[in-house]
C-alpha positions in Angstrom: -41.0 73.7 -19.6 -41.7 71.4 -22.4 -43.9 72.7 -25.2 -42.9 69.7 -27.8 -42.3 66.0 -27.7 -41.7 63.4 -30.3 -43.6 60.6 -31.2 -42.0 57.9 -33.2 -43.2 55.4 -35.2 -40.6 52.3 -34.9 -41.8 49.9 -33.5 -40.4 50.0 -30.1 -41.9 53.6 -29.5 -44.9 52.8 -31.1 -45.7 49.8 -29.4 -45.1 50.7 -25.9 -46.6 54.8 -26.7 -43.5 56.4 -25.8 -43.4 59.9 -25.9 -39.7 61.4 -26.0 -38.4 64.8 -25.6 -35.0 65.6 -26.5 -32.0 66.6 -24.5 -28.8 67.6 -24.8 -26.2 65.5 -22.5 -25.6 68.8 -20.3 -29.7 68.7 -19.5 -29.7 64.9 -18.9 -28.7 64.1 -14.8 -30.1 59.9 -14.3 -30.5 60.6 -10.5 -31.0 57.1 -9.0 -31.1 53.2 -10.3 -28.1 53.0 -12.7 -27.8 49.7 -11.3 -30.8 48.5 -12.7 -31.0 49.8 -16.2 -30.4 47.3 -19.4 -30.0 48.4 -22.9 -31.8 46.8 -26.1 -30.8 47.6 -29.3 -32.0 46.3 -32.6 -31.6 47.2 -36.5 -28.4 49.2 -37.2 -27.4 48.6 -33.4 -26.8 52.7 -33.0 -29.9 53.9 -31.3 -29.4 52.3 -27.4 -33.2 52.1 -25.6 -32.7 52.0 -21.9 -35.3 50.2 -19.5 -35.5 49.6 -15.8 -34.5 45.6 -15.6 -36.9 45.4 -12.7 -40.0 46.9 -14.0 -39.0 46.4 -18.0 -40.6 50.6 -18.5 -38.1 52.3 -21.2 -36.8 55.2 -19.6 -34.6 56.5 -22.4 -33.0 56.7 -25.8 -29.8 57.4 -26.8 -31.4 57.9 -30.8 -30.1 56.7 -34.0 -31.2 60.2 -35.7 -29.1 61.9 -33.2 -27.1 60.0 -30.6 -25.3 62.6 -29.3 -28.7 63.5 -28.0 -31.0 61.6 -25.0 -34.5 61.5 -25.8 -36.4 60.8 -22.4 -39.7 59.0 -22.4 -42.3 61.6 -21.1 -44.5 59.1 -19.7 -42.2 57.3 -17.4 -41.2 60.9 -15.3 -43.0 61.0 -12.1 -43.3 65.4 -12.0 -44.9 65.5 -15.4 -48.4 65.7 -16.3 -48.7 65.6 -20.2 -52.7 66.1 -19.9 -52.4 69.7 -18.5 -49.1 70.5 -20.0 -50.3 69.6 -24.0 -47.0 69.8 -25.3 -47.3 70.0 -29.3 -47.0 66.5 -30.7 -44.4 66.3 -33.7 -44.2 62.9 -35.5 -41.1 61.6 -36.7 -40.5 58.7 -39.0 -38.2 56.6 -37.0 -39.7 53.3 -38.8 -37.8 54.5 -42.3 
């Protein structure tokens, strides 16, 4: 179940209304399309966004706040429905 997400305000998240809930690598299993994933980074060069090279949706983080972690962007998973889950919303200050 996921009762709380993250909502970041760099300007990658922001811009494309990314919603990411973080998982440890244990709780992270990419199931299909390795293939066709890319990687932009920007800034310090640590935080590594993933995206689907075919469609261009970001799929998911590996964060610069914690990169051990995966942060997955709620809106891209096809078994979630954020309107009758309402997880809490916690902003974080990725911008700073």
């Amino acid at each position: 179940m996921i009762d709380k997400v993250t909502c970041c305000n760099c300007s990658i998240c922001s811009k494309k209304g990314i919603l990411n809930d973080r998982v440890s690598p244990d709780r992270f299993r990419l199931v299909a399309g390795g293939e066709f994933l890319g990687t932009y980074q920007f800034g310090t060069m640590v935080a590594k966004h993933h995206f689907c090279r075919v469609c261009g949706i970001h799929t998911f983080t590996r964060p610069r706040a914690a990169p051990e972690l995966y942060t997955v962007n709620l809106r891209c998973l096809d078994d979630f429905d954020l309107e009758n889950a309402k997880p809490e919303i916690v902003e974080f200050d990725g911008r700073n």
